[in-house]
N, C-alpha and C positions, 0 to 999 in steps of 0.2 A: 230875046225876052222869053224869060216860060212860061209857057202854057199856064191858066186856070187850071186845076182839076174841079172838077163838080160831085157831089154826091146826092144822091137822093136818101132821106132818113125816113122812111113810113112808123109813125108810132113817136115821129121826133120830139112831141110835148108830153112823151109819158116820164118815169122815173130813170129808167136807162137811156131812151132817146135824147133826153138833154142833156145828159153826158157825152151822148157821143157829139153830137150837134158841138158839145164847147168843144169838141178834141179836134176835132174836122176844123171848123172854124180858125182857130188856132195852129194848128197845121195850114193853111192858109187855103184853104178849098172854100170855091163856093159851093152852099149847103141849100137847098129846099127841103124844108121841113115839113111833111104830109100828114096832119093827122084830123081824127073825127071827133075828137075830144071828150069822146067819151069815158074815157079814164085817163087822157091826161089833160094838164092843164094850163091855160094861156102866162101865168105867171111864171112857169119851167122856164118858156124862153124869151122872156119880157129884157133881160139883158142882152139879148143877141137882137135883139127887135131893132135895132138901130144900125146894125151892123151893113154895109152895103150887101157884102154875100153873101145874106142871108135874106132869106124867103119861109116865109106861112104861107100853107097853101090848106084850109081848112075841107077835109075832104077824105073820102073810105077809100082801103086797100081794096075794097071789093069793084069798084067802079073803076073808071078811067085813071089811068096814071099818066102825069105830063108824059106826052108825047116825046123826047128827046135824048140826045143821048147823055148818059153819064158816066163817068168813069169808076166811078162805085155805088151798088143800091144797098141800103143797109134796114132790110127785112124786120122793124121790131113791134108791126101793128099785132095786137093782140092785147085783151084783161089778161091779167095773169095773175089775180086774188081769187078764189072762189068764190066770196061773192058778190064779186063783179061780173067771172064769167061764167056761172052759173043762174045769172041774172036772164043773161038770152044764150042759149048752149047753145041752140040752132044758128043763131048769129056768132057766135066764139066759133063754131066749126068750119062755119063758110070763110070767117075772117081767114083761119088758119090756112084753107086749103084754095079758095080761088082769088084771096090776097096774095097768094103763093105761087099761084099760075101766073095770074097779073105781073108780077116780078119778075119774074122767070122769062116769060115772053116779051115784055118790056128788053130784058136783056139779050135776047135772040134776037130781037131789030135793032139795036141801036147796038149792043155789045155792053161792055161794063162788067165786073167781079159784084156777087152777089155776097151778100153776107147775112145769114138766116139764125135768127135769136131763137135755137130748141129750148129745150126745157130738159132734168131732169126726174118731172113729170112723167117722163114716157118708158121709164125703169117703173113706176106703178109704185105697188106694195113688193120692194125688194124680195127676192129669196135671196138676194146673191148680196153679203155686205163684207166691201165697202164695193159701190157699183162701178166695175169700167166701161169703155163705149162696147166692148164685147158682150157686154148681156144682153138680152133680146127684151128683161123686162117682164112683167107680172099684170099684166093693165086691165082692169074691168071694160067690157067696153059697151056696159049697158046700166053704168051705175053714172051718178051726178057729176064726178071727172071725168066722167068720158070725152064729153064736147073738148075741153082742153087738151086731155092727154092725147089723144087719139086723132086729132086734129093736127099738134105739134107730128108725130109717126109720119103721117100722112102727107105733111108740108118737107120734111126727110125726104119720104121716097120722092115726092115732086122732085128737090131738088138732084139726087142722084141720080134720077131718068133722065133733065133736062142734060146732065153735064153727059150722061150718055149719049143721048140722041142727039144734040144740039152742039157739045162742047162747051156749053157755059161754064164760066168760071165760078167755083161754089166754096163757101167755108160757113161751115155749122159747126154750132158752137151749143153745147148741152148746161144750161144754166141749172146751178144749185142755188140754194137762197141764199138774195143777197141783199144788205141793208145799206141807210145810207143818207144824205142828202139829197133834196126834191122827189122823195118818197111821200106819196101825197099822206097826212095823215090821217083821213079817214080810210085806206087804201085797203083793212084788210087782211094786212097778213103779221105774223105774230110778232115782230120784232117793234114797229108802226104800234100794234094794239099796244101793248106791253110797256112801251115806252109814256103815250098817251094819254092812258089809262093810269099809271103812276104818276104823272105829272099832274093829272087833276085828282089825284085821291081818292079814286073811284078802283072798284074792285078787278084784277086780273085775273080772266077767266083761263084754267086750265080744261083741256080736254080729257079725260081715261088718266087721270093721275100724273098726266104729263110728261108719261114714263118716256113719249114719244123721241126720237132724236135724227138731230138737222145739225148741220154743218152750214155755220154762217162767214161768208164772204163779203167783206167790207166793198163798196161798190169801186172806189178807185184801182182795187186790185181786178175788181172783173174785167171794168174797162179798160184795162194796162193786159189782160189777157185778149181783151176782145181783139184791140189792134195789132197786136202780136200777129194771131192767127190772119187778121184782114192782110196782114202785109208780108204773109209767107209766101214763099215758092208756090206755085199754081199746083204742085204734086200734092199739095197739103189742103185737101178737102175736108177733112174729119169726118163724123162729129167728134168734136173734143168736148171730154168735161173741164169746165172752168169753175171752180168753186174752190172752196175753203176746206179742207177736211181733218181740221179739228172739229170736234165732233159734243154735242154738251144735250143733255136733254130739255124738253120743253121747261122741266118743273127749273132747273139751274141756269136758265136765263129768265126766267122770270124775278130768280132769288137774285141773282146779278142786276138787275135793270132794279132790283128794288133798293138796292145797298146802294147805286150808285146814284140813283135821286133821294133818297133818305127820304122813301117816302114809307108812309105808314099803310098802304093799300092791303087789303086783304086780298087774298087765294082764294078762287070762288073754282071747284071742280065739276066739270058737266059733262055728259057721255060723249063718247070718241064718235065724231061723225064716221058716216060711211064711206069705205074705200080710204079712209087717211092712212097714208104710209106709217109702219112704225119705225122703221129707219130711213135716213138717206144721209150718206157719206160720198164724196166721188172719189174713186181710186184718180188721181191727176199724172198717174206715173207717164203717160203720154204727150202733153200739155209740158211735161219738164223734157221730154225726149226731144220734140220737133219744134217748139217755140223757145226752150228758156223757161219758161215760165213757171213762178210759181208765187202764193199771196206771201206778204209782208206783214199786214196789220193785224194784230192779234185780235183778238172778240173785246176784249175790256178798253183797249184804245180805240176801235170801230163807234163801238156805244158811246164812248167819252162824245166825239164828237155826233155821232145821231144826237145823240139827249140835247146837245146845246141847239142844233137845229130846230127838231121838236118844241124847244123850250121856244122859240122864235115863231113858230107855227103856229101854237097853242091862242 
């Protein structure tokens, strides 16, 4: 008979944690799901609520984590909207770095492969476009992103020291934005607003003209990248970018999300907050070298199916 595998998912009831929870699940693992529900939410994983291996365990990466062992910890407690984590910055930072220890040391006693949700965030305000895991990055670290970005850096070197000192098994994965189902919609961040905010005929605010630009990655491709990397060779630590890099600016996804619910919402423009990147692109040339890997879903079929979610949400 084989073995169970178990994972532990921190951040399980956010927008990527119950994804991965369904994939885990599915793959036939039992799953304990750890979160503070601070940004995510008990309806994420109210379908799995029934499932015998599966577990809620209501509760912070920064405190105790079950005692025991698992065969995979899958790192994704953190906000990750501005603002949300610029809501408690000194709690986003502590999430980032001694939820990070916690994991970490958790997997020094018991053992298990770690798998740590970076961010693209930690490339800043790019110089370098389109950005690989080779740039070191442009990052304030006394401006109102800092708690996030500099937090994510810092959950990094955690992880690389551990796999130094300790030998733990580590894959970091450098997230670009990504949209999608069970994206909470007050959540935040522009694809969410944009969508939201046209469906109820209320006006979509651009920032600095809009001119800004992001590469959006439909969420089934991130997490079709994420397990790629979780279940690579042990040589394969990264950090990899996983993201989408076609590339569209802020103003032409708003023009897209407006065409595609026919709605008649106005363009409302307001000053570019502080420290907002003006590009981000991920070079993935790496991500296709050592996984395979690379997205499928274009941005106009992503949206197709966000909007009909949204539209469910609303």
């Amino acid at each position: 008979m084989t073995e169970l595998r178990s994972a532990l998912v921190t951040g399980g009831a956010g927008f990527l944690g119950t994804h991965v929870c369904g994939r885990l699940l599915a793959e036939g693992f039992e799953v304990v799901c750890l979160d503070n529900l601070l940004t995510g939410r008990r309806k994420n994983f109210r379908p799995y609520i029934e499932n015998p291996r599966f577990t809620f365990i209501e509760g912070d990466v920064r405190d105790a984590l079950p005692d025991r062992a698992f065969d995979e910890i899958w790192n994704l407690a953190c906000p990750a909207s501005p603002p949300h984590y610029q809501a408690d910055p000194i709690g986003t930072m502590m999430i980032n770095i001694l939820g990070m220890k916690n994991v970490l040391d958790l997997a020094v006693k018991h053992g298990g492969r770690v798998f740590q949700a970076s961010t693209s965030e930690i490339y800043g305000d790019p110089e370098v476009h389109p950005q690989s895991e080779s740039y070191r990055g442009a990052v304030s670290t006394t401006g109102p992103r800092a708690c996030y970005d500099e937090g994510k850096r810092a959950a990094e070197t955690l992880c690389f020291d551990y796999h130094r000192n300790h030998g733990v098994e580590i894959k970091v994965v450098r997230i670009f934005n990504t949209y999608g189902p069970h994206m909470d919609p007050k959540d935040g961040r522009v694809v969410s607003n944009f969508i939201v905010s046209a469906l109820k005929g209320e006006s979509l605010q651009l920032y600095g003209g809009g001119t800004q630009t992001r590469s959006f990655c439909y969420v089934d491709d991130l997490i079709n990248g994420f397990f790629s990397l979780m279940r690579s060779d042990a040589s394969i630590t990264g950090p990899v970018n996983i993201g989408n890099p076609g590339e569209f600016t802020i103003k032409e996804l708003a023009e897209l999300v407006l065409e595609m619910t026919d709605s008649k919402s106005p363009l409302i423009d307001k000053p570019l907050p502080k420290d907002d990147p003006l590009q981000r692109r991920p070079n993935i040339s790496l991500a296709k070298e050592v996984l395979n890997w690379e997205p499928k879903v274009p941005l106009r079929e992503g949206l197709k199916k966000a909007i009909a979610y949204f539209a469910t949400e609303a």
